[in-house]
N, C-alpha and C positions, 0 to 999 in steps of 0.2 A: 412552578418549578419545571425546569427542563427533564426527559428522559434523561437517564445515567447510558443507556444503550444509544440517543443518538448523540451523545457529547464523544463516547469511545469511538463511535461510528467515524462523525463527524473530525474527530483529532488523528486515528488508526488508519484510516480507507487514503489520503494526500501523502500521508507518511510513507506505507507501500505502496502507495503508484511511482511517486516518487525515487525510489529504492530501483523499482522498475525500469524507470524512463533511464535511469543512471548507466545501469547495465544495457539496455538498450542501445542506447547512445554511444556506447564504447567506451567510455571516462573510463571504467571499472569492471572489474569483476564480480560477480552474483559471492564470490567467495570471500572477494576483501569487502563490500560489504558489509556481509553480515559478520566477517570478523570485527570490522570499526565501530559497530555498535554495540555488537557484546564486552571487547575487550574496551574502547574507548568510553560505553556509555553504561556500561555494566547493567547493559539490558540481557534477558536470558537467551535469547533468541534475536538472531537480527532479523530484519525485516522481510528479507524472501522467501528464509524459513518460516516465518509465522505467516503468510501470502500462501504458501505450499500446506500447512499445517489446517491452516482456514479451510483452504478449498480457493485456488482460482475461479471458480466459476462464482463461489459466493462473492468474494473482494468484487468481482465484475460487476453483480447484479447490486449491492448495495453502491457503489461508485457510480453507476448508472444513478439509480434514484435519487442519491444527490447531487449528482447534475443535473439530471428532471428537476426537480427540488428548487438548486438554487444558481444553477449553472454555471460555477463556478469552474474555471479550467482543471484548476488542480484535482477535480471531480471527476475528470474525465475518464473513462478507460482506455487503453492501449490497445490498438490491433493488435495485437498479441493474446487476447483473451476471446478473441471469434474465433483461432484454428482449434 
């Protein structure tokens, strides 16, 4: 049987990089975001907030070991989590 921690890990950590690269990229706002999620996906929190909530540093260090892991892009961290 698989961890329960690395299935959240593994589904949780693409979702907020993800969310990230968005805002990054300029498509969106870090605000409409996390509005589209909570009001469109009737999540509690959108995804920046809970990246912010976690700890950036942690999202980083675990996104790191699953691209060590299995090096998958969407694994990847964002220059945005070295400053």
């Amino acid at each position: 049987m698989v961890d329960a921690a690395f299935i959240v890990n593994a589904l949780l950590i693409p979702y907020l990089l993800n969310a990230i690269r968005m805002v990054e990229s300029g498509a969106t706002t870090a605000t409409d975001v996390d509005n589209a999620m909570r009001l469109r996906c009737a999540h509690p929190m959108g995804p920046l907030a809970l990246a912010d909530l976690i700890g950036l540093d942690t999202v980083a260090s675990i996104a790191e070991s699953l691209h060590r892991d299995f090096g998958k892009q969407d694994h990847l961290p964002r220059h945005c989590f070295a400053e």
